[in-house]
N, CA, C and O atoms as a DFTB+ gen file, in Angstrom:
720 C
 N C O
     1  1      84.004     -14.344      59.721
     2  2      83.607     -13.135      60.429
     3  2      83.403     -12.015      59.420
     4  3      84.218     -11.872      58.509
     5  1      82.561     -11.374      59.518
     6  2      82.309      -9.876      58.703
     7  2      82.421      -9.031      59.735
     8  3      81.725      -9.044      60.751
     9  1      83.703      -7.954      59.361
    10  2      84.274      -6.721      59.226
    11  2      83.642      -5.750      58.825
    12  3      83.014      -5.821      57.769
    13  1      83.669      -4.354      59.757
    14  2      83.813      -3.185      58.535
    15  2      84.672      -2.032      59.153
    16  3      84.695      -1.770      60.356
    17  1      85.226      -1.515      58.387
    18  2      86.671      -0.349      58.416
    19  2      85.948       0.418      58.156
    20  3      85.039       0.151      57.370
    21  1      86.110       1.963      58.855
    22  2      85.898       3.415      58.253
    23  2      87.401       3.531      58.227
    24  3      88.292       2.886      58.779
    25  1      87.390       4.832      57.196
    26  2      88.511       5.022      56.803
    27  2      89.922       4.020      55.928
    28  3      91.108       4.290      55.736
    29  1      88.943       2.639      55.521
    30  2      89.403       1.790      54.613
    31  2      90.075       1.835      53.251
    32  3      90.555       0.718      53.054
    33  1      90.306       2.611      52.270
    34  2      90.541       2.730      51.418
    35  2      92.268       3.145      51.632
    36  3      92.811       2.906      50.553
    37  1      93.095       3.575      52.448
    38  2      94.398       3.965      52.302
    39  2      94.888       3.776      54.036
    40  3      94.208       3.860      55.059
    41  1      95.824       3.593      53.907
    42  2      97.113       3.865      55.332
    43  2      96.767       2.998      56.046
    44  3      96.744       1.858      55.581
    45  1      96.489       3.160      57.027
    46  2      95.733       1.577      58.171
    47  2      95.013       1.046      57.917
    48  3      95.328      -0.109      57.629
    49  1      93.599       1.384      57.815
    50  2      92.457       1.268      57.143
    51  2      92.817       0.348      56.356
    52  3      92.338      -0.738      56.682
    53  1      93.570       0.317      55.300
    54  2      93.733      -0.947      54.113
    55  2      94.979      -1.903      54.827
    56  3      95.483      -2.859      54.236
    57  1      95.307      -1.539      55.968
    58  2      95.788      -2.551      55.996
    59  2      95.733      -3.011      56.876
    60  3      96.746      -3.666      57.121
    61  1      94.865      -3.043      57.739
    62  2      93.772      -3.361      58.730
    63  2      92.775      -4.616      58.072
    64  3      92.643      -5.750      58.532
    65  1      92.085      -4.002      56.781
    66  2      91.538      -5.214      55.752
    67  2      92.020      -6.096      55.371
    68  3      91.647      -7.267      55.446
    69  1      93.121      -5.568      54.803
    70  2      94.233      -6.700      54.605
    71  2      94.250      -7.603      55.114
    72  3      94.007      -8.748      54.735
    73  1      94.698      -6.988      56.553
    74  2      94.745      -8.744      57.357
    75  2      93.522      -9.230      57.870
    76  3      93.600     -10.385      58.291
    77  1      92.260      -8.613      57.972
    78  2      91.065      -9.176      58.095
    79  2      90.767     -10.185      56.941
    80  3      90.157     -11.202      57.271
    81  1      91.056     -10.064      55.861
    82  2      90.976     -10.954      54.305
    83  2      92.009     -11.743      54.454
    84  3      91.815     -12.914      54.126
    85  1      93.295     -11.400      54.941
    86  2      93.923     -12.662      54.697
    87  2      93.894     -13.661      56.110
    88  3      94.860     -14.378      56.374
    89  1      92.529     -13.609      57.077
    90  2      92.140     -14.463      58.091
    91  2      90.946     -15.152      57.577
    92  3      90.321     -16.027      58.176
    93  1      90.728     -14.750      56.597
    94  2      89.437     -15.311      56.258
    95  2      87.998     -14.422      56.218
    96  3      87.044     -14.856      55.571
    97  1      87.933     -13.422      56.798
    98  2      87.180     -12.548      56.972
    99  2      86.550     -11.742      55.889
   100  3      87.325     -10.907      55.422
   101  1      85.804     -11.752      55.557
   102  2      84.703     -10.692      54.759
   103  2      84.987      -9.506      55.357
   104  3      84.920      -9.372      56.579
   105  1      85.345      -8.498      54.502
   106  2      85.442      -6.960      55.177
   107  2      84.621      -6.063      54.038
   108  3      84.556      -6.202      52.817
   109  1      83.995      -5.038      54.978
   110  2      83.512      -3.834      54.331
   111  2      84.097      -2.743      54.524
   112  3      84.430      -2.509      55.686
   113  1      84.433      -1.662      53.396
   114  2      85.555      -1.004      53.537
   115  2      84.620       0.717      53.261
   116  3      83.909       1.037      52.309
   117  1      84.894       1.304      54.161
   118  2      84.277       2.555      54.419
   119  2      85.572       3.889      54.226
   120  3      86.603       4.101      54.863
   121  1      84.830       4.725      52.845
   122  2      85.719       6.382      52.572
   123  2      85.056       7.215      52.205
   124  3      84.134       6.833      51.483
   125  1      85.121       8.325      52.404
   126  2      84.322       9.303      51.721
   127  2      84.222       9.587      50.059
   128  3      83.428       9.947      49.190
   129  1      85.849       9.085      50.299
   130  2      86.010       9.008      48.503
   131  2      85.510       7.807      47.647
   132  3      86.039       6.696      47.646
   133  1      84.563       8.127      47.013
   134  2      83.939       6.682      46.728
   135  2      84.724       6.366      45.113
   136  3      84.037       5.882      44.214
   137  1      85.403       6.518      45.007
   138  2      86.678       6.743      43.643
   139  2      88.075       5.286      44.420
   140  3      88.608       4.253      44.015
   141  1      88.076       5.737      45.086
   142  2      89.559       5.506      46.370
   143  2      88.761       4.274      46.837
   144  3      89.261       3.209      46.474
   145  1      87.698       4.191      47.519
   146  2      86.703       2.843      47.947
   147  2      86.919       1.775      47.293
   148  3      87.361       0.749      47.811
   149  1      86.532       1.947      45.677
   150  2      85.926       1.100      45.008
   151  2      87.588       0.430      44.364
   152  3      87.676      -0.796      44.289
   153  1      88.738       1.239      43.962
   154  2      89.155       0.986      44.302
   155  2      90.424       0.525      44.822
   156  3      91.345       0.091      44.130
   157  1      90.419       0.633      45.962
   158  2      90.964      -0.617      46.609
   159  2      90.044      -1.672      47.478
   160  3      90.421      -2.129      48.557
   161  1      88.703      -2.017      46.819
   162  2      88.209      -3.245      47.291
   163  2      88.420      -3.651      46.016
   164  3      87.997      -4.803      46.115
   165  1      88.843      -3.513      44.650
   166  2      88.545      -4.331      43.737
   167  2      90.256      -4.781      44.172
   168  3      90.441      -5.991      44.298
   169  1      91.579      -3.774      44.415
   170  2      92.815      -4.742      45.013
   171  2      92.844      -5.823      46.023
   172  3      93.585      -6.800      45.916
   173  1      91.844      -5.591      47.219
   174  2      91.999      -6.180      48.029
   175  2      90.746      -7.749      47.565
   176  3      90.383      -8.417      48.532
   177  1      90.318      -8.095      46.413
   178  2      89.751      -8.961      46.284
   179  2      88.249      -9.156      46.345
   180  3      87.563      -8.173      46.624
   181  1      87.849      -9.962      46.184
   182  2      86.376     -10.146      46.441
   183  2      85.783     -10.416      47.857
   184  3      84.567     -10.334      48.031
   185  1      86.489     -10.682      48.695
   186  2      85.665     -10.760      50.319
   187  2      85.934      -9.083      50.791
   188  3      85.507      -8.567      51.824
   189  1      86.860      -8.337      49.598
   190  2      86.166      -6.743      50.006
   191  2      85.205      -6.088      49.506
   192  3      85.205      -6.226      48.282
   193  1      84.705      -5.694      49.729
   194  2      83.431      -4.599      49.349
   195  2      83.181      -3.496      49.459
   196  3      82.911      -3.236      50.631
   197  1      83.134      -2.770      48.897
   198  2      83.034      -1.020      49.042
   199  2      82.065      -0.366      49.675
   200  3      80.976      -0.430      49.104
   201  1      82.096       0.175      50.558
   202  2      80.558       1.213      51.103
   203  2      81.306       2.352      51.221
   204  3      82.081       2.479      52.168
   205  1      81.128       3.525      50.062
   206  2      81.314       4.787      50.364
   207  2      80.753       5.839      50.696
   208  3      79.862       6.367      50.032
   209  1      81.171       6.242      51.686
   210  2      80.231       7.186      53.153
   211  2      81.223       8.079      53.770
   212  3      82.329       7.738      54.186
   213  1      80.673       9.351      53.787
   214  2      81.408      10.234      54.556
   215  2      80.753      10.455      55.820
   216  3      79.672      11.006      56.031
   217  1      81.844       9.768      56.902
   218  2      80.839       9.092      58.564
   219  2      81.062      10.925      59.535
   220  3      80.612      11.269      60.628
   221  1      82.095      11.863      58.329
   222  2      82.124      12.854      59.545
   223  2      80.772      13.617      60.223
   224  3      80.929      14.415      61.147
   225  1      79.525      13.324      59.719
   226  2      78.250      13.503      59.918
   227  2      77.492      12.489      60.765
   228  3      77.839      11.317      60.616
   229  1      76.503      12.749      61.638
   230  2      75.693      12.093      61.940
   231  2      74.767      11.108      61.112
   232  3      74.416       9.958      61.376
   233  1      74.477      11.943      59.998
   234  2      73.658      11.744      59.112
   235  2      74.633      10.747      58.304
   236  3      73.898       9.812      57.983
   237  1      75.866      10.504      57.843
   238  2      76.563      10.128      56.926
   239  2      76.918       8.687      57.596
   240  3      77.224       7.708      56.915
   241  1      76.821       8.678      59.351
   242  2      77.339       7.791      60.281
   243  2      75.764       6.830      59.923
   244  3      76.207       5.733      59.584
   245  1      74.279       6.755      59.852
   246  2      73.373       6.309      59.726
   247  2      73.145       5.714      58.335
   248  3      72.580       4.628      58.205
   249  1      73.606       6.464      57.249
   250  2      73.668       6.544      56.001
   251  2      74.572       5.054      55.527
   252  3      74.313       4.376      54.532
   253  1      75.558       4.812      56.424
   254  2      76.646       4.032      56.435
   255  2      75.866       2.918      57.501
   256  3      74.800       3.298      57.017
   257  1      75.694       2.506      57.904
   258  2      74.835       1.835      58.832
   259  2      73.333       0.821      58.054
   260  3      72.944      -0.308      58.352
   261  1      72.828       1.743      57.066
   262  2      71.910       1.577      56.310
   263  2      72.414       0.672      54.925
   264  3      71.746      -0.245      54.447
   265  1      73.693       1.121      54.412
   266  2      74.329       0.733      53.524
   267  2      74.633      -0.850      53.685
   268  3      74.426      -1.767      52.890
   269  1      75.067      -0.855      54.693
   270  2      75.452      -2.082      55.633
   271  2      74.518      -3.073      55.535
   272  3      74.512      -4.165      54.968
   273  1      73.719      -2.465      56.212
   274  2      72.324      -3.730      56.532
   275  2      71.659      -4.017      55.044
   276  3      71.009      -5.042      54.844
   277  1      71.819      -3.298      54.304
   278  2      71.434      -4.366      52.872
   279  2      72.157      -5.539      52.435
   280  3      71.821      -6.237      51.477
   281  1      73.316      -5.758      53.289
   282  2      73.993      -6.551      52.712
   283  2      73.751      -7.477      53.910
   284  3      73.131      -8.541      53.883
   285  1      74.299      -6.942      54.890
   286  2      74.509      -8.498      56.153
   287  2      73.661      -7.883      57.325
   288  3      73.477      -6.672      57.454
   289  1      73.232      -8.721      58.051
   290  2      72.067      -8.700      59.036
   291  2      73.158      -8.448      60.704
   292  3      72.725      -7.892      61.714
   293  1      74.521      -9.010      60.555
   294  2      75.377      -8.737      61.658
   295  2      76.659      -8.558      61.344
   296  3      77.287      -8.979      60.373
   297  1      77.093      -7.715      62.497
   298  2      78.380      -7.619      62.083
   299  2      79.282      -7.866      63.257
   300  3      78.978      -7.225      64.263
   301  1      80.370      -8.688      63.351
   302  2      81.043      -8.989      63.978
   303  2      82.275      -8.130      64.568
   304  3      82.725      -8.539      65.638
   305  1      82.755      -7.217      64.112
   306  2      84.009      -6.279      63.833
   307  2      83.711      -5.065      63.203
   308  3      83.550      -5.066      61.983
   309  1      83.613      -4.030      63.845
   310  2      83.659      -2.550      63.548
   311  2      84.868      -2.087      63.928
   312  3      85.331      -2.110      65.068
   313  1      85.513      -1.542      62.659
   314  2      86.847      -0.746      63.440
   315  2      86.849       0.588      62.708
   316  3      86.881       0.839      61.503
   317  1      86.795       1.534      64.003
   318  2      86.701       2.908      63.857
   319  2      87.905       3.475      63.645
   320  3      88.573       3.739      64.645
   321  1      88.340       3.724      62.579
   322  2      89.737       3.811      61.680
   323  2      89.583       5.433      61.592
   324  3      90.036       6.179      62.460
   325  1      88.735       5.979      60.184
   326  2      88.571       7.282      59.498
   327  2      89.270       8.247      61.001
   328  3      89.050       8.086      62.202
   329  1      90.069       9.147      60.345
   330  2      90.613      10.479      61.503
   331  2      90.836      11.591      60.537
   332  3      90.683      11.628      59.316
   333  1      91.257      12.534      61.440
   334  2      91.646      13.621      60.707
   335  2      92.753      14.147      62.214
   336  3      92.795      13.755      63.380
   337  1      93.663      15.381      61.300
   338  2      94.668      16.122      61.664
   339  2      94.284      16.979      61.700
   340  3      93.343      17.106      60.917
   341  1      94.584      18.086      62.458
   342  2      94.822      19.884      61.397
   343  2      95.950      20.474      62.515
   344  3      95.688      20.591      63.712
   345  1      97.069      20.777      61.989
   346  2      98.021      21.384      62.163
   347  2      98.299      23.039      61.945
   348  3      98.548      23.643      60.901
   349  1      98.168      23.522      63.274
   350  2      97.730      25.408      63.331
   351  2      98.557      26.082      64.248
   352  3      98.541      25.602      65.381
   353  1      99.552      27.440      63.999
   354  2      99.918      27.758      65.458
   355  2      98.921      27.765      65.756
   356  3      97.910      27.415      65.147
   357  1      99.093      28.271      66.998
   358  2      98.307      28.618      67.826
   359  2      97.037      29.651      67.899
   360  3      95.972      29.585      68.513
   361  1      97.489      30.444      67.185
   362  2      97.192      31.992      67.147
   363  2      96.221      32.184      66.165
   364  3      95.502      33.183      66.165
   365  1      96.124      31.023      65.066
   366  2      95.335      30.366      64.136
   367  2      94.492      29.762      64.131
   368  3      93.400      30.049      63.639
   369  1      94.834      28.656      64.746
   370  2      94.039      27.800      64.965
   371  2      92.617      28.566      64.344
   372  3      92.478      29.789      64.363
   373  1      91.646      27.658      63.821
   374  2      90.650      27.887      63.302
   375  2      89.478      27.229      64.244
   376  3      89.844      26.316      64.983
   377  1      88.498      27.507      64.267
   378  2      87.068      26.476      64.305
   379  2      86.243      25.720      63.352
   380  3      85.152      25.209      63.605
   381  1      86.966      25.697      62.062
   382  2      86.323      25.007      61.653
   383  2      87.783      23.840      61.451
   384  3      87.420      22.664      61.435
   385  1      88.850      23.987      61.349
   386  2      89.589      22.964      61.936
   387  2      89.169      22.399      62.982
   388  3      88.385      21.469      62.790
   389  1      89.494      22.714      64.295
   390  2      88.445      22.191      65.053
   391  2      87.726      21.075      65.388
   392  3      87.986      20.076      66.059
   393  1      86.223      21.666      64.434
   394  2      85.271      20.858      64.635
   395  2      85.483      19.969      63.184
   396  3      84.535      19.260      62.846
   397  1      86.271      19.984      62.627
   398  2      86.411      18.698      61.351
   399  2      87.223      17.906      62.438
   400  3      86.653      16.816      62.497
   401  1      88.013      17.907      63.110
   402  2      88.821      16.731      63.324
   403  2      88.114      16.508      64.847
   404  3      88.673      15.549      65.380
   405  1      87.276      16.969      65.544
   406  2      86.679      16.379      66.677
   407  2      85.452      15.907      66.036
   408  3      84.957      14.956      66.641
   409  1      84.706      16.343      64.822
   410  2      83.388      15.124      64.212
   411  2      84.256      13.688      64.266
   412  3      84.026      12.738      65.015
   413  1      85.242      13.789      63.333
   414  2      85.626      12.945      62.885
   415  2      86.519      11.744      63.352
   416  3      86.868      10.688      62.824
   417  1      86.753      12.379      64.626
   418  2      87.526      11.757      65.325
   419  2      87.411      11.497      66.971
   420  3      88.207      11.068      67.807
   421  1      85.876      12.022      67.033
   422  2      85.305      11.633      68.690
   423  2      83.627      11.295      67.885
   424  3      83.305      10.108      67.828
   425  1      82.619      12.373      67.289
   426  2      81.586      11.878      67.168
   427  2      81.219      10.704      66.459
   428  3      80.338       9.868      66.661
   429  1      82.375      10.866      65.296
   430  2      81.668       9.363      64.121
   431  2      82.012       8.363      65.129
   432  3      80.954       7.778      65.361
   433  1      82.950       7.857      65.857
   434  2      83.198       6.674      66.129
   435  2      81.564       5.875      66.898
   436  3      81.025       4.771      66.811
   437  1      81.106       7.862      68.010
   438  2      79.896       7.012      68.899
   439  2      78.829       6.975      67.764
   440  3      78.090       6.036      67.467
   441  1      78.896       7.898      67.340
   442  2      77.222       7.787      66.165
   443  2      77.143       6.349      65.614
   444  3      76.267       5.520      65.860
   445  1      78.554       6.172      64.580
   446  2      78.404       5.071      63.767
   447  2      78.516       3.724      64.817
   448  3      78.258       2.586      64.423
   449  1      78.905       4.009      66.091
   450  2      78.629       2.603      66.819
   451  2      77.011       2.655      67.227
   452  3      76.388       1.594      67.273
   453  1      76.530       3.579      67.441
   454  2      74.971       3.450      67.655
   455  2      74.528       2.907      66.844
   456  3      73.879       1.866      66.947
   457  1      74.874       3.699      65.525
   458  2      73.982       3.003      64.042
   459  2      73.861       2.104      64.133
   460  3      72.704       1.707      64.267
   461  1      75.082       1.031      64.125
   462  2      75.093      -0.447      63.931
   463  2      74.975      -1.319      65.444
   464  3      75.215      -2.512      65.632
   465  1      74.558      -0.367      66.352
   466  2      73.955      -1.355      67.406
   467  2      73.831      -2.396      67.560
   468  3      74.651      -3.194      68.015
   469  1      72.299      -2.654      67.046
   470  2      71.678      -3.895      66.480
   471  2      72.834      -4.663      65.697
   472  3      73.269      -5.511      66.476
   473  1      73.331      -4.706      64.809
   474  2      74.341      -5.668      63.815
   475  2      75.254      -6.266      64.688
   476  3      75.820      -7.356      64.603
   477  1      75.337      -5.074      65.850
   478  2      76.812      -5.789      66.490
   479  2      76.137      -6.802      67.552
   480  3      76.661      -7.904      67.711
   481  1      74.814      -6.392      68.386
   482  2      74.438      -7.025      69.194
   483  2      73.692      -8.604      68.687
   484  3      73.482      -9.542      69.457
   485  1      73.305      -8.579      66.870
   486  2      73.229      -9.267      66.693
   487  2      74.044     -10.732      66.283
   488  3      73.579     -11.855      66.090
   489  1      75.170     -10.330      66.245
   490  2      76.417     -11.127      66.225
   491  2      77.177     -11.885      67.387
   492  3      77.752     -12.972      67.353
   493  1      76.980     -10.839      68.599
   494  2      77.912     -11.549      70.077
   495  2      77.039     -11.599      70.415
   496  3      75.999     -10.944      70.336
   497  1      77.597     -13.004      71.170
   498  2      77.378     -13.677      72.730
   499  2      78.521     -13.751      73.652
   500  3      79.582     -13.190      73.379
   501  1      78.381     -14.288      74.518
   502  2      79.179     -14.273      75.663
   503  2      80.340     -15.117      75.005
   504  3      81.422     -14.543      74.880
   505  1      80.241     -16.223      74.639
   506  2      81.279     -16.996      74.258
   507  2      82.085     -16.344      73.006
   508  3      83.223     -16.765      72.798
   509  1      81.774     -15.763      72.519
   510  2      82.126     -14.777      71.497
   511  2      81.768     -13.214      70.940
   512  3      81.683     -12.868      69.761
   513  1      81.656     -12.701      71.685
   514  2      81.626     -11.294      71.655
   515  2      81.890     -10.453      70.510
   516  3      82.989     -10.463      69.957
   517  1      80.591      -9.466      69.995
   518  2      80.989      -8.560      69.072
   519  2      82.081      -7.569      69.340
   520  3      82.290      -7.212      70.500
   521  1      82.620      -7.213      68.582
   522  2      83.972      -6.276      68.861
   523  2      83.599      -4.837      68.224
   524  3      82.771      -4.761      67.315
   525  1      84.375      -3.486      68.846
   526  2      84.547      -2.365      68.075
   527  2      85.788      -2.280      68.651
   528  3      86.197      -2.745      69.715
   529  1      86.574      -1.332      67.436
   530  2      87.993      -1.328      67.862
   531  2      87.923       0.060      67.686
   532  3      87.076       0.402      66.861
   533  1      88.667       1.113      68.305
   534  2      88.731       2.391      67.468
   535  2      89.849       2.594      67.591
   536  3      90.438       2.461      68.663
   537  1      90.435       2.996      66.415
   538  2      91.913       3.286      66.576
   539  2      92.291       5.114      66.963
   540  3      92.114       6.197      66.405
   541  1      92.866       4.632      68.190
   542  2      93.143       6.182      68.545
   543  2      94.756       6.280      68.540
   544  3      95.302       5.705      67.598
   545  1      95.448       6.829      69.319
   546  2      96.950       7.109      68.788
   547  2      97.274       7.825      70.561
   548  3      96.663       8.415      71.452
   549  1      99.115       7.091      70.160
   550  2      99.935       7.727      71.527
   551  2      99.626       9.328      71.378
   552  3      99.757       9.860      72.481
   553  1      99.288      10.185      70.442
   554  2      99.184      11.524      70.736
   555  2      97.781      12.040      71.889
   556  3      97.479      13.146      72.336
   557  1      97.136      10.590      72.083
   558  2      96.165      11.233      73.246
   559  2      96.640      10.659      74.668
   560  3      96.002      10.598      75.719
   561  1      97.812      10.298      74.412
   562  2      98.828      10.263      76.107
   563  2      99.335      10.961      76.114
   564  3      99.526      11.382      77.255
   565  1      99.993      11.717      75.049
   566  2     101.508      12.172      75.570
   567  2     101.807      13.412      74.453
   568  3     101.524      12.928      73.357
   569  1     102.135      14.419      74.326
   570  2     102.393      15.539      73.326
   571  2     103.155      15.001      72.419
   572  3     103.930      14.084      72.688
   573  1     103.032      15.472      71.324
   574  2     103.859      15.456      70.366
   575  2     104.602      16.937      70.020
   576  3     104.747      17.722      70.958
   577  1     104.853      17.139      69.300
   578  2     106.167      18.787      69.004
   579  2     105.377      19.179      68.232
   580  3     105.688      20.361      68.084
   581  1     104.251      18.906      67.412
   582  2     103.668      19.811      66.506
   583  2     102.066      20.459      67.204
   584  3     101.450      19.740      67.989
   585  1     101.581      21.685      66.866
   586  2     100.617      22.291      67.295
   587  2      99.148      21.570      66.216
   588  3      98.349      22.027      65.398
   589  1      99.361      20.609      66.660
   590  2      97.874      19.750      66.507
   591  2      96.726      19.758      67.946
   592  3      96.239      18.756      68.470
   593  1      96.581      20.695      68.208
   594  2      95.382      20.901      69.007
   595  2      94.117      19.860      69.869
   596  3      93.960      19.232      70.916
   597  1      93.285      20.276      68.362
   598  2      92.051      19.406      68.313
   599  2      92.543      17.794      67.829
   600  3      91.874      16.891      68.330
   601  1      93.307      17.515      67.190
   602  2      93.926      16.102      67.149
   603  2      94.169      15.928      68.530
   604  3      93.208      15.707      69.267
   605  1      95.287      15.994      68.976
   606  2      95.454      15.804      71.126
   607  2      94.235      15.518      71.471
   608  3      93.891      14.340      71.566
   609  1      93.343      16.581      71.727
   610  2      92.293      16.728      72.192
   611  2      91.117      15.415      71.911
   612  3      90.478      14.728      72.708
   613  1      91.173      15.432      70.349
   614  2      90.220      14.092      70.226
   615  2      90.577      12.910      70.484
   616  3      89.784      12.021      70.794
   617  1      92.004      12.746      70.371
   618  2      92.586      11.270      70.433
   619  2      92.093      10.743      72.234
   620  3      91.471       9.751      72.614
   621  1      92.655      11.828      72.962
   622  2      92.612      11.598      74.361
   623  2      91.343      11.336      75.240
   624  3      91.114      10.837      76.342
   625  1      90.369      12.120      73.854
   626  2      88.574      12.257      73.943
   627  2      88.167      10.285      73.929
   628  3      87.525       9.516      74.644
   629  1      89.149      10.172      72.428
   630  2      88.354       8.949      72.849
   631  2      88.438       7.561      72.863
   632  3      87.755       6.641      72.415
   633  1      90.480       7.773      74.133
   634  2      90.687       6.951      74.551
   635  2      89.617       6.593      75.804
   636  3      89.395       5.452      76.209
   637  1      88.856       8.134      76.452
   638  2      87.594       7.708      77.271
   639  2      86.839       7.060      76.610
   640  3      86.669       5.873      76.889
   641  1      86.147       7.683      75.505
   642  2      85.070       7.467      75.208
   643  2      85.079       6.108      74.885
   644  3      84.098       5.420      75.166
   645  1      86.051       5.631      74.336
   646  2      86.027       4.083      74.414
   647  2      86.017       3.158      75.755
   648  3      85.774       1.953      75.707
   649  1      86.328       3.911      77.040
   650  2      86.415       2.934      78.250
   651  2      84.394       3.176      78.585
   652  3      83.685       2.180      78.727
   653  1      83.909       4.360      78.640
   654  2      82.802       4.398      78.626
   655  2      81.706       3.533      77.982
   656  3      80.718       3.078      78.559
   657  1      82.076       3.368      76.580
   658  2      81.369       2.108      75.571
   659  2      81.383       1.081      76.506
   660  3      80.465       0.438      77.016
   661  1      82.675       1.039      76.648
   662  2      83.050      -0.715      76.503
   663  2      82.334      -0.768      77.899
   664  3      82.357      -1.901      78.380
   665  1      81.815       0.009      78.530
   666  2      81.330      -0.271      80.375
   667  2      80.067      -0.167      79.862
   668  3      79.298      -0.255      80.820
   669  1      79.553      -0.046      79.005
   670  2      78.393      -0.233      78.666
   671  2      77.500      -1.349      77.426
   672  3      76.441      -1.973      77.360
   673  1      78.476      -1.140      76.754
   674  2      78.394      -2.430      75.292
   675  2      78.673      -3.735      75.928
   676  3      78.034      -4.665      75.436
   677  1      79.494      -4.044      76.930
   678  2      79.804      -5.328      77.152
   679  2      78.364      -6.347      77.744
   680  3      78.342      -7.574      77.654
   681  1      77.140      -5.424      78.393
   682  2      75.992      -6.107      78.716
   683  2      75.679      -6.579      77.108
   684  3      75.154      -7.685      76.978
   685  1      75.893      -6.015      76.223
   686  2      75.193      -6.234      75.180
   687  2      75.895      -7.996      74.489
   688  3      75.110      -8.770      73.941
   689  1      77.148      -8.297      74.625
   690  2      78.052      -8.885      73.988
   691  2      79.118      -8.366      73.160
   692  3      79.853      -8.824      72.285
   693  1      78.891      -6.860      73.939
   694  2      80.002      -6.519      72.198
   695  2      81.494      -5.999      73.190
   696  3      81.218      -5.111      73.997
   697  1      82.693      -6.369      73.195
   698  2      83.952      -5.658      73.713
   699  2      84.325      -4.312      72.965
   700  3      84.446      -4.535      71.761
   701  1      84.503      -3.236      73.232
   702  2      84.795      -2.190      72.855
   703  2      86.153      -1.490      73.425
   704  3      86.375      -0.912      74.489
   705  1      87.081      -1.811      72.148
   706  2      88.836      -1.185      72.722
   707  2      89.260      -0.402      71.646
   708  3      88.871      -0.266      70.486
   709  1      90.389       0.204      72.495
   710  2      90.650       1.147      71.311
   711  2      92.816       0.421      70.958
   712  3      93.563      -0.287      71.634
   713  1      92.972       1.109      69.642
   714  2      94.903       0.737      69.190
   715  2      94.780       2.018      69.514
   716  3      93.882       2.810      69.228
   717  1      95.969       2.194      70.274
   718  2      96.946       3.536      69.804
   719  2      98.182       3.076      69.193
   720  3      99.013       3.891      68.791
């Protein structure tokens, strides 16, 4: 099976690959830091591979998509890893906090699943189904004690936005779930 991780290079993300490589799996490993990318695909071996892309853009989500398809024609496993935090009273809180951790953590997941559409639809069938996973977190059930805002906000964004996909991707062959 070929994999690909955003947000691959550190914390879940690598170890998310991890166990995609140690199933046998080819993984492509997606960071903005293309320093941090390269590596830890040269730790994690040769069925990893580096694509470094910053997906908090539309443009960066296509860019990454493009990167992709030079190499493999389908992809079996997208897991929407890359997030962000920002921690603000209240009274602070910023907008451009904000909108960094709702790109990054509600838009890349739908953009970069559009991008790779095609890859994923070219991979499942019914008997085996393309997958996207996005990893979202218990902070979009339930509060946590710290004034993370737009984190809450996105996590909870897109524990929907993933039931929405998946009511729609599944005509295609692809299952779409999210980890918290």
């Amino acid at each position: 099976r070929v994999a690909l991780i955003t947000g691959g290079s550190r914390g879940i993300g690598k170890m998310i690959a991890a166990g995609f490589i140690a199933q046998g799996a080819k993984v492509y490993i997606s960071s903005r830091k293309a320093a941090a990318c390269e590596e830890t695909a040269a730790e994690l071996g040769p069925n990893c591979i580096a694509l470094p892309q910053d997906v908090s853009t539309v443009a960066g989500c296509k860019a990454l998509a493009e990167q992709f398809a030079e190499h493999e024609g389908k992809l079996d496993i997208l897991v929407n890893n890359a997030g962000a935090a920002w921690g603000v009273p209240f009274e602070d809180f910023s907008e451009a906090g904000w909108d960094k951790v709702m790109d990054l953590n509600v838009k890349s997941p739908f953009f970069l699943t559009q991008a790779l559409h095609a890859a994923l639809k070219a991979s499942g069938s019914r008997e085996r189904p393309a997958k996207v996973i996005n990893i979202t977190s218990i902070d979009g059930q339930r509060l946590n004690p710290w004034e993370t805002y737009s984190y809450h906000a996105s996590k909870s964004a897109l524990i929907y936005l993933t039931k929405r996909m998946a009511a729609r991707l599944v005509t295609d062959s692809i299952n779409v779930t999210s980890i918290a």
